[in-house]
N, C-alpha and C positions, 0 to 999 in steps of 0.2 A: 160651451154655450152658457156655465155658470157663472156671468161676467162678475155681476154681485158680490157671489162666495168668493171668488177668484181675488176681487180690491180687496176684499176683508182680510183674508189670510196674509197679501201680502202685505198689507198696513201693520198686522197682529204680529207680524214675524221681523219686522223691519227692526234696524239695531239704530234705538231712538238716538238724536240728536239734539240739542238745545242750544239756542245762543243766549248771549247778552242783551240783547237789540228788543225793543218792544216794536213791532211793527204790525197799523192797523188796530191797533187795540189791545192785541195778543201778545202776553208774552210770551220770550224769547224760550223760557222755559219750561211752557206749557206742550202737550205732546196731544195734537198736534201744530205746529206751529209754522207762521208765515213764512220763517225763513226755513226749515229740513222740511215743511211737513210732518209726517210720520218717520222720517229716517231715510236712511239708506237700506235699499234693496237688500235682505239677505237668501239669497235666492235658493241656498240648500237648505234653510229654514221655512222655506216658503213651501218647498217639496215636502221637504220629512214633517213638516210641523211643529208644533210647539208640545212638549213632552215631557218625560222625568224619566230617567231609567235606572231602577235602585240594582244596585249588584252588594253583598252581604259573603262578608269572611270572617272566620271565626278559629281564634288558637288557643291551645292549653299551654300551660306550665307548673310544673313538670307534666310532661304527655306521658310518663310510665313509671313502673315502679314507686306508683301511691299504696301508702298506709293507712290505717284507722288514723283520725287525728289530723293529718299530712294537710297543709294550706295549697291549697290551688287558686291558681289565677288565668283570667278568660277573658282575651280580647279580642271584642266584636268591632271590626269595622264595616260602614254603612256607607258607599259611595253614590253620588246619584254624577252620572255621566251626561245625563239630558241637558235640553237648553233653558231649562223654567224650574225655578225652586219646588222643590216636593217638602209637601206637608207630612211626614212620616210619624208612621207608629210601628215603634221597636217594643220588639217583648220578648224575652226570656222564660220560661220558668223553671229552676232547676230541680237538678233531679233530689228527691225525697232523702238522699244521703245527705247529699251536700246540706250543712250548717249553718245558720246566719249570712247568707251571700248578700256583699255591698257593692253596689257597683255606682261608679265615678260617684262615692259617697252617699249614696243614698241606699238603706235598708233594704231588702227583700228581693223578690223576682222581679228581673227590668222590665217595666212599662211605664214608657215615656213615646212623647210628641216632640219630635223637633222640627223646623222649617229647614230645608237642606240645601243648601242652592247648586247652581247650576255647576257642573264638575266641581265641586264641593265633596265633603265626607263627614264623619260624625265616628268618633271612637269612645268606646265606651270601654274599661275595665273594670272586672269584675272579682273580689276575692271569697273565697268560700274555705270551708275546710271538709275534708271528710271526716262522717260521724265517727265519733270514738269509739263505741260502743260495738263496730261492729266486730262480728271475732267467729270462729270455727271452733267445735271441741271435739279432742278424741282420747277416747277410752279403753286402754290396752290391759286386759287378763287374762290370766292362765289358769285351767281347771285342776291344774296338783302343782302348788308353788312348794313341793317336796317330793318330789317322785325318787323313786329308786331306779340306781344307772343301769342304764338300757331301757327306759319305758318312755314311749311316746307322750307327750303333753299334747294338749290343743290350746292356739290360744285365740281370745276372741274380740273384737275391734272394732268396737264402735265410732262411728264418726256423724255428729250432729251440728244442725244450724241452730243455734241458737235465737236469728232474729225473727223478731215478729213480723215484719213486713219485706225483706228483702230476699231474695233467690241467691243462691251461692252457686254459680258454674266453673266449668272444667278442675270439680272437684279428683284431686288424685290421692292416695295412700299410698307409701313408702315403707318398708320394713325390709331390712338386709338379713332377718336372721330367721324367717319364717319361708318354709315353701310355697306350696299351691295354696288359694286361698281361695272361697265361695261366698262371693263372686272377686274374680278377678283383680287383684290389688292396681296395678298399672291401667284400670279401663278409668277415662274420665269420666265423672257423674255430675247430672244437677240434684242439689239438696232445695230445695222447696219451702218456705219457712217454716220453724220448727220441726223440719221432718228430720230422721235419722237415717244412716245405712251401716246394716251389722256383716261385717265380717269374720267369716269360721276361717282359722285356719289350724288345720290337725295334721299329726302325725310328725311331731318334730320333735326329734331324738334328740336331747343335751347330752354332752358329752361331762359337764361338767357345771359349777355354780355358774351363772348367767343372770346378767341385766340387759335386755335389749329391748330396742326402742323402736315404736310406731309413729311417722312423721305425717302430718299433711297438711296440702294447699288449696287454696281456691279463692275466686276473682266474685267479688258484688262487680257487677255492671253499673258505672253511674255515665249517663245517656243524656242529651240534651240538645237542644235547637233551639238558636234565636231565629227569628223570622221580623221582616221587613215592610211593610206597605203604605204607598202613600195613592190617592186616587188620582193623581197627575200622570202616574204611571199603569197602563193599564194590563201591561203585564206583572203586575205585584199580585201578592205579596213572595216575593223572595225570603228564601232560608238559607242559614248555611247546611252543610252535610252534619253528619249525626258527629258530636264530638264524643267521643266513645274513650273514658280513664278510665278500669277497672281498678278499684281497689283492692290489694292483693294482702290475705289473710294466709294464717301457718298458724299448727300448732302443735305442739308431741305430747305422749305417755310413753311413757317404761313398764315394763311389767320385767319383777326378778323373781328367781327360783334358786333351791337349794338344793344341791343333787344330794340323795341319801346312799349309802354306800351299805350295804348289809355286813352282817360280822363276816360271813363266810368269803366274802370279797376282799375282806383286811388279810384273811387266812392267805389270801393265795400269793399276795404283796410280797412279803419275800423270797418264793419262790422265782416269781417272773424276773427279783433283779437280782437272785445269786445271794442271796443272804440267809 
């Protein structure tokens, strides 16, 4: 019964025509015009409407095993599938590691306006680097770096973040030549920034001089989302998923000791080998 709305939408949806021909007054090229009218019927236009539909993907490179320093690169594509150009605003803004990010040439976090037309796209790449600066420290000593053989040492192991604003996870500690240790060498931990985690580990009998080494790893999260919207489209704004590089940190200490041997132990030396 909405004859009105009904002419309107299909005039609005119609895939315009033009001619050569001025006829009546009107030109040929004017929409609408004496000779198409408004066009030819598009009549699954006329149902679905006139629209913009942004869909938004987004990739890394390298996707893994990034370092402090390590350039990365991030391409965001922006398609719009609709039948009517989308006035879009893309933005970025990257995560607090990332460095100087330029994208398709221009300085900082992307926030940009493009007009995008109809099954059309918009790519944008983006170069950053991870901050240098970032880094893990760890601190390995022993309470007698001279014991005498047979006596148990402890030794003790610190491991700190250094950054001021970033979280370091699936923090782990490594050591091949220490037993049990409090707490748990092998349990993953988050460090917090500037926070520490001290580990005791006692009761480990040298056999003899020894230099051994305390290893460890852990991942800064750099996290980020472009997002999409244009008001043509009235399910926007679209995002991509979370692109998720951890930047992956290591570092080690040694701690060495000198085993002391008392005279009465030299004493017994050539007995044990027959001399």
């Amino acid at each position: 019964g909405q004859v009105d709305e009904l002419e309107s939408i299909i005039n609005q949806t119609a895939v315009q025509l033009i001619s050569s021909q001025t006829c009546g007054g009107i030109p040929g090229d004017q929409i609408p015009n004496n000779t198409y009218g408004y066009g030819r019927i598009d009549a699954l236009s006329a149902v679905m409407g006139n629209f913009a539909s942004l869909s938004l993907t987004k990739s890394i490179l390298p996707a893994t095993h990034l370092k402090p320093g390590d350039f990365i690169t991030y391409t965001i594509a922006i398609t719009n599938s609709g039948n009517v150009t989308a006035s879009t605003t893309i933005t970025d803004t990257f995560d607090s590691e990332l460095i100087n990010p330029v994208c398709n040439g221009v300085p900082g976090n992307l926030a940009d306006q493009q007009d995008i037309g109809a099954a059309s796209s918009m790519v944008y790449h983006c170069i950053s680097h991870v901050n240098p600066a970032l880094s893990i420290e760890i601190d390995k000593v022993v309470d007698n770096p001279a014991p005498i053989v047979g006596t148990a040492v402890t030794y003790t192991i610190t491991v700190t973040n250094p950054n001021l604003s970033a979280a370091i996870e699936n923090v782990i500690v490594t050591d091949l030549d220490v037993g049990t240790c409090t707490p748990e060498l092998a349990t993953p931990i988050q460090l917090d920034p500037l926070a520490s985690q001290v580990y005791i580990c006692p009761n480990v009998v040298p056999i003899g001089d020894v230099t051994n080494t305390a290893e460890v790893t852990g991942e800064v999260p750099i996290d980020n989302i472009a997002i999409a919207s244009a008001p043509e489209d009235e399910n926007s704004p679209v995002s991509s998923n979370t692109v998720h590089s951890p930047a992956q940190l290591f570092a080690s200490d040694s701690a060495s000791l000198t085993v002391f041997w008392p005279e009465e132990y030299w004493n017994w030396i050539p007995i044990l080998f027959g001399e």
